[in-house]
C-alpha positions in Angstrom: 61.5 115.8 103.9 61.2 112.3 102.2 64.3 110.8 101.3 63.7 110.0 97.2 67.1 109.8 96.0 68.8 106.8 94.6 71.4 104.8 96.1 73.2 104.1 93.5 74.3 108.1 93.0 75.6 108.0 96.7 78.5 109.8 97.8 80.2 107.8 100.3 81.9 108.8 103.6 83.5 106.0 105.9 84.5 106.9 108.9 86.9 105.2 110.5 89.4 102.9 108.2 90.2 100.3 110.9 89.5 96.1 110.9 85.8 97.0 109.6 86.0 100.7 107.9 89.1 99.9 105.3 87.7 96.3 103.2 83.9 98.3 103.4 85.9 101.9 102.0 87.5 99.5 99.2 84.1 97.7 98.3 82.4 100.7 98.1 85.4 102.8 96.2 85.0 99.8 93.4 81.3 101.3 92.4 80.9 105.0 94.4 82.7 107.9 95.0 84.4 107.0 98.3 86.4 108.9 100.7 87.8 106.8 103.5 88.2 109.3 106.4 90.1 108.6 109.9 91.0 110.9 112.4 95.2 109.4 112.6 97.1 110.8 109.6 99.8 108.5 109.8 96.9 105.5 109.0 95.9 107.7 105.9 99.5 108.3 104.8 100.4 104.5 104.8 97.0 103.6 103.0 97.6 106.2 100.3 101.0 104.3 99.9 99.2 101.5 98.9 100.0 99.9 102.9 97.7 98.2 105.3 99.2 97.4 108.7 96.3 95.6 109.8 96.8 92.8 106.7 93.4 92.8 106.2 93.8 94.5 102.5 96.4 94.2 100.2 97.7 96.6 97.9 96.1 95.1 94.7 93.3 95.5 96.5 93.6 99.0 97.2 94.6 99.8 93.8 91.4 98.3 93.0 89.2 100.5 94.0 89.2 103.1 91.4 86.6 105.6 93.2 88.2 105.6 96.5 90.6 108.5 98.2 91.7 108.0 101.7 91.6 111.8 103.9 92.1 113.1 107.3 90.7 116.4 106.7 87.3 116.8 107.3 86.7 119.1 105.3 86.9 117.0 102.6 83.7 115.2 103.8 81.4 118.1 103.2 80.1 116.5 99.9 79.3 113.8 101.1 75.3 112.7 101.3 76.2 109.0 102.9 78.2 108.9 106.2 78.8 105.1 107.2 80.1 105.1 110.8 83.3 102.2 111.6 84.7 103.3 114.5 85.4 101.0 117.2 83.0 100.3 120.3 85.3 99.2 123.5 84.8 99.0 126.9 86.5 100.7 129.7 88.6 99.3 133.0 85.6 99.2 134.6 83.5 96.7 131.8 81.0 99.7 130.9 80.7 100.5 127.4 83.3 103.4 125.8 80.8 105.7 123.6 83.8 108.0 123.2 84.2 106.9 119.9 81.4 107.2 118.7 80.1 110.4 120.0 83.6 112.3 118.9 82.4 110.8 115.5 79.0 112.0 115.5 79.8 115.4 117.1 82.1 115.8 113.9 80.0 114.6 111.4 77.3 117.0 112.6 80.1 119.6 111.4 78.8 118.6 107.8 76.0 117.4 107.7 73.4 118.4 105.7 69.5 118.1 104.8 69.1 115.3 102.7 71.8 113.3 104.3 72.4 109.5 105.7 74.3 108.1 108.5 74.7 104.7 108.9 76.5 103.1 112.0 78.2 100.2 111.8 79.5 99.7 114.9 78.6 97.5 117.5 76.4 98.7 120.3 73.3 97.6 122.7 69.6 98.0 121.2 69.0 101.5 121.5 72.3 103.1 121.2 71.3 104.7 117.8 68.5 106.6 118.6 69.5 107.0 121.8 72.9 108.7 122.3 74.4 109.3 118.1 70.8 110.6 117.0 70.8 113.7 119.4 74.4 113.9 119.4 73.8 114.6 115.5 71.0 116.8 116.2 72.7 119.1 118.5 75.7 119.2 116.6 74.0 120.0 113.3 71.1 121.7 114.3 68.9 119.5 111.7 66.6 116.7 113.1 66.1 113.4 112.2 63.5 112.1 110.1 62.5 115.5 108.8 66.2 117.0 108.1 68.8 113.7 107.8 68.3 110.1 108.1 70.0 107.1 110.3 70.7 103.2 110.0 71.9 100.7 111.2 74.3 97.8 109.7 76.2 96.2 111.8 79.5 95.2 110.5 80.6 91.3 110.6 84.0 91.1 109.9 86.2 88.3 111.4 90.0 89.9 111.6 92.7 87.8 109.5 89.7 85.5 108.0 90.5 86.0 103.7 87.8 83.4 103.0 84.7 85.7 104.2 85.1 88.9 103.2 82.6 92.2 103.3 81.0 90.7 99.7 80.7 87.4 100.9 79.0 87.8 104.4 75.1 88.8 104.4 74.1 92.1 105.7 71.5 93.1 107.9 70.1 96.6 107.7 67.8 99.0 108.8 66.8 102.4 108.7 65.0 105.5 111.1 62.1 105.3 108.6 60.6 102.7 105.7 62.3 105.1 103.1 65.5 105.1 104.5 65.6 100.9 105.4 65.0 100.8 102.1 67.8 103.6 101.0 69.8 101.5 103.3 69.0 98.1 101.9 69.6 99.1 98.2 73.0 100.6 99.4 74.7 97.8 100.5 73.0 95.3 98.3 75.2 97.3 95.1 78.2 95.4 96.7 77.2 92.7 99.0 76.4 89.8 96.7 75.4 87.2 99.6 72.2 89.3 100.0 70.8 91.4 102.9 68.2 90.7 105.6 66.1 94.1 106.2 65.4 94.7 110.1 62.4 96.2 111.0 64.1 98.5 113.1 67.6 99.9 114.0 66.8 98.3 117.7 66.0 95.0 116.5 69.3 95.3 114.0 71.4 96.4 117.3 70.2 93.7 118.8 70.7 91.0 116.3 74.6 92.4 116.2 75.2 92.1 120.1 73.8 88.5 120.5 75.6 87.1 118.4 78.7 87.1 119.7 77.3 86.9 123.1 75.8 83.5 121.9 79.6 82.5 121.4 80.5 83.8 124.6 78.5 81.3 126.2 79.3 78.2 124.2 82.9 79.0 125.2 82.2 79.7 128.7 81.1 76.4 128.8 83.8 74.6 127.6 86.2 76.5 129.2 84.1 75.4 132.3 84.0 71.8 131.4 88.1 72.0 130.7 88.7 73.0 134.2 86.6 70.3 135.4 87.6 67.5 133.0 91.2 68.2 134.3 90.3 68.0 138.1 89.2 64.8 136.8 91.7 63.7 135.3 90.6 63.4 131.6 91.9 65.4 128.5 89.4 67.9 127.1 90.3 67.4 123.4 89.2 63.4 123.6 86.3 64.4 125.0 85.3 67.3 123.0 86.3 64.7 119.9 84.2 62.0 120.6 81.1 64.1 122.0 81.3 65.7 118.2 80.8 62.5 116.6 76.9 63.1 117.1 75.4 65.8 114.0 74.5 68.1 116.2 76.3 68.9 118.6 78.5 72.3 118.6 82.2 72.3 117.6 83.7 74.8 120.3 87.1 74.8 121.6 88.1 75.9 125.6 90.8 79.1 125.1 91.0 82.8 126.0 88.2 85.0 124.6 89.6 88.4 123.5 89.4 90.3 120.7 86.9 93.4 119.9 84.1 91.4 119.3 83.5 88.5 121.5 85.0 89.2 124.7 83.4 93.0 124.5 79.8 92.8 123.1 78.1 91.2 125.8 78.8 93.9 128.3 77.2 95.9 126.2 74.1 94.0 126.2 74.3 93.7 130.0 74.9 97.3 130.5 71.9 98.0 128.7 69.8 95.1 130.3 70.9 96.3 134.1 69.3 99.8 133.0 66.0 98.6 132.8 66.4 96.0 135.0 67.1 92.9 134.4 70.6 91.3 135.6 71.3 88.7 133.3 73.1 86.4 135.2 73.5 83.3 132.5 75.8 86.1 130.1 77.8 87.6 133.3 78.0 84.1 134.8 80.1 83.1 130.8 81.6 86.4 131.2 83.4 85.7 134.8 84.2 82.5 133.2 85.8 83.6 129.9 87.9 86.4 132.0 89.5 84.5 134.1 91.0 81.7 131.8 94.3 84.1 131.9 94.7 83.4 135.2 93.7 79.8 135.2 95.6 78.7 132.6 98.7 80.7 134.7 98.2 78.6 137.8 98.2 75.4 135.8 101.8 76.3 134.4 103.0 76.9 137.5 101.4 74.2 138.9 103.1 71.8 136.6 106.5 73.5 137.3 106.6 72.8 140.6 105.4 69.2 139.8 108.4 69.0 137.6 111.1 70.7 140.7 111.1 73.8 138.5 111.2 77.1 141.5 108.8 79.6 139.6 110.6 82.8 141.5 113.1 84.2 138.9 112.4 81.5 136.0 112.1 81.9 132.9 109.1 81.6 130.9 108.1 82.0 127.2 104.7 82.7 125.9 104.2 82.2 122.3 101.4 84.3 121.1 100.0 88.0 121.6 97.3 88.5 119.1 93.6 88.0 120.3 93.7 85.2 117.7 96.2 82.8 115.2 97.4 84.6 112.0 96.2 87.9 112.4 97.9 91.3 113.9 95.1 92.3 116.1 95.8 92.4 119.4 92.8 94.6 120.6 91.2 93.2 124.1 94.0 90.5 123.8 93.5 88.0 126.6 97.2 86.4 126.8 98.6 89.7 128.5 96.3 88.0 131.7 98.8 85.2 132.0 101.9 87.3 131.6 100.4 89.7 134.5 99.7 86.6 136.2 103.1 84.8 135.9 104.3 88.1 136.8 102.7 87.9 140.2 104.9 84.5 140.8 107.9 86.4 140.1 108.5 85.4 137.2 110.5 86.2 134.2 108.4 86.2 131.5 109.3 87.0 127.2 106.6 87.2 124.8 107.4 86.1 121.4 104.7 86.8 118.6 105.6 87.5 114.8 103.1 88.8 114.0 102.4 91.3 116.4 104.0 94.9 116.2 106.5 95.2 118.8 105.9 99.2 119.7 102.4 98.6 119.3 102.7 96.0 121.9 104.6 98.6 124.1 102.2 101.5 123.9 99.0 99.6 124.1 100.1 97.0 127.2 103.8 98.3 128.0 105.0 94.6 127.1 108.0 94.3 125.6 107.8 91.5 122.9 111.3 89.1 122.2 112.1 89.2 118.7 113.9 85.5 118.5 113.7 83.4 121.4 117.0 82.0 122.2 117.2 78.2 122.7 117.8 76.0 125.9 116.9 78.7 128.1 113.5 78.7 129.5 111.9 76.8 132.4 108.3 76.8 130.5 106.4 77.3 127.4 103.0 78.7 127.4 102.0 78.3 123.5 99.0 81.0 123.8 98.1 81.2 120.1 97.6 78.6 117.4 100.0 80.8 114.8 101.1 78.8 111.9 104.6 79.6 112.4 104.4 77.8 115.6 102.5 74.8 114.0 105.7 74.7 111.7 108.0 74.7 114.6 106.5 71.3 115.7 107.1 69.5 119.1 111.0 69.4 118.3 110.9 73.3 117.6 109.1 74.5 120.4 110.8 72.7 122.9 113.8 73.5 121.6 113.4 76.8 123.6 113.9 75.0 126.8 116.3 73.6 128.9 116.4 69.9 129.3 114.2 70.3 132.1 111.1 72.2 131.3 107.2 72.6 131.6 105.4 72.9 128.2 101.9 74.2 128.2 99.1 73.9 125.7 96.7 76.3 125.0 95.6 75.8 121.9 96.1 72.4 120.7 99.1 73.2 118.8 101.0 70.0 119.6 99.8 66.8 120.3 99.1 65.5 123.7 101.9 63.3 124.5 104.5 66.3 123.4 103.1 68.6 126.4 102.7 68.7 130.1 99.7 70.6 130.3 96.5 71.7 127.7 93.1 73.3 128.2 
């Protein structure tokens, strides 16, 4: 079977309406019949209320896309011809790539699919995932094969959580597809909504692959100036003046020392390692950013304590605030969130620590990490600040605000560059 048809007659199926499947599910719905399928009703319920907890789309936005219904039935996807995976791609305890996802997703799509069909994943895995594990998992659950009874591809979604500026229009797409017919099906498809363009793959490995190193490239340029910041403070110099001036030359790379969390950055690369140790190869330069990145949680921990003590503040039963939850400023997501390392770390010294984050769902925060986020921090009570993310809301508070939440004596720590240097005792 050749795949003929036109993509601009699609029926679309997105599965998965989280960070990546909602904002592609209301592009789509805008110029194809669109269902936007996930597997938690209560997400389907809010969306069809015009609601999007994850702040990523608003309800104009929603209301916008005309050809768009949101289901958790899957029944309703049997009439579908264009299945576009979203579902997310973690890792587990252990740092190995979670496929769980992703094969529950495939085994139930097999459910419905049908000759003639397209799947397209989206999410982010190593080169070779594709083909490798969702393929046969289609196969077996359908009974069809692919390339003679349904097609695959590969787009890999680059969304950047709370960022309004880029959107799914806005940022180019690369694409591929199991055969020339269907990169080209593939192609067309998201070229009807993308209007930065797309860059065509020549295969769904080398599209996987493109995905994975990208972030992975950030890793690295923030493993080393996390690396530099530990070092630059045994020395004795601030980070910020140094990263300042080094910048005044064209080319050299604006990054910033912080915690790398977050479902994209602080995850891909063990993807790409755990596929490079399979045939092989350890790739020491990525783990080497990796060990770095993972324990800035820790480091930046010690520092606070170390400055409490410098100050004649006892760490055992003090109090500390952390402002900041989310993996990043302005934005809900908490996934992979790297500040709940310094709590567990303060913790260790015994002490008492409160979380304050706006933005952040409190119950969320419970079930996901069992920390219990403070709603308004009282003032003149804490022995230390930890200001973990650059929120706006904590901008606004300014020097005067923030330390507001201590007592007269107390140990303010930077992480972010939120305040300027002579306001704080401590910065990465």
């Amino acid at each position: 079977m050749q795949l003929t048809r036109s993509p601009r007659q699609a029926r679309i199926a997105i599965v998965g309406l989280g960070y990546v499947g909602l904002p592609l599910a209301v592009e789509f719905g805008k110029a194809h019949d669109t269902v936007g399928y996930d597997i938690n009703t209560a997400r389907v319920d809010e969306l069809r209320q015009g609601f999007d907890r994850t702040l990523e789309v608003n309800a104009t936005d929603l209301a916008s896309s005309a050809r768009l219904r949101f289901s958790s039935s899957l029944e309703e996807l049997r009439d579908r011809d264009t299945y576009i995976v979203t579902v997310p791609t973690p890792i587990d305890d252990a740092k190995r790539p979670n496929l769980r996802p992703l094969i529950a997703a495939s085994e139930a799509l097999g459910t419905v699919l049908k000759p003639g069909d397209v799947v397209i994943y989206e999410s982010t895995v190593y080169p070779g995932c594709t083909e490798e594990v969702c393929v046969p998992t289609l196969e077996r659950a359908s009974g069809l094969k692919c390339n003679q009874d349904f097609f695959v591809g590969y787009s890999p979604e680059r969304i950047n959580p709370g960022d309004h500026q880029h959107r799914v229009a806005d940022i180019l797409k690369v694409t591929s597809g199991s055969t020339p017919e269907a990169a080209e099906f593939v192609d067309s498809l998201y070229a009807g909504i993308v209007t930065a363009g797309t860059h065509r793959a020549s295969s769904i490995k080398v599209a996987e692959a493109a995905k994975v190193i990208e972030n992975t490239q950030r890793d690295l340029n923030i493993a080393l100036v996390n690396d530099l910041a530990i070092l630059f403070n045994r020395l004795g110099i601030d980070t910020l003046e140094v990263l300042e001036a080094a910048g005044t030359k064209w080319n050299f790379l604006p990054f910033r020392p912080g915690l790398v969390g977050g479902h994209c950055i602080g995850v891909d690369p063990y993807y790409l390692t755990h596929k490079a140790q399979q045939v092989g190869h350890h790739p020491q330069v990525i783990l080497a950013g990796r060990r770095t990145n993972d324990g800035m949680g820790a480091y930046v921990a010690t520092q606070a304590i170390r400055i409490m003590v410098r100050k004649g503040i006892n760490p055992v039963g003090a109090r500390v605030l952390v402002l900041g939850f989310s993996f990043k400023e302005n934005c809900p997501d908490f996934r992979n969130t790297r500040v709940v390392d310094i709590v567990h770390a303060l913790q260790d010294y015994r002490v008492d620590v409160d979380v304050h984050d706006p933005w952040v769902d409190e119950k969320e925060a419970m079930e996901e990490y069992g920390v219990a986020l403070t709603g308004d921090p009282r003032e003149g009570v804490y022995d230390a600040i930890i200001v973990a993310v650059a929120h706006d809301r904590f901008r606004e508070l300014g020097a005067d605000g923030i330390c507001a939440y201590g007592k007269d004596v107390c140990a303010i720590y930077d992480v972010k560059y939120v305040l300027p240097r002579n306001a704080v005792d401590g910065r990465l």
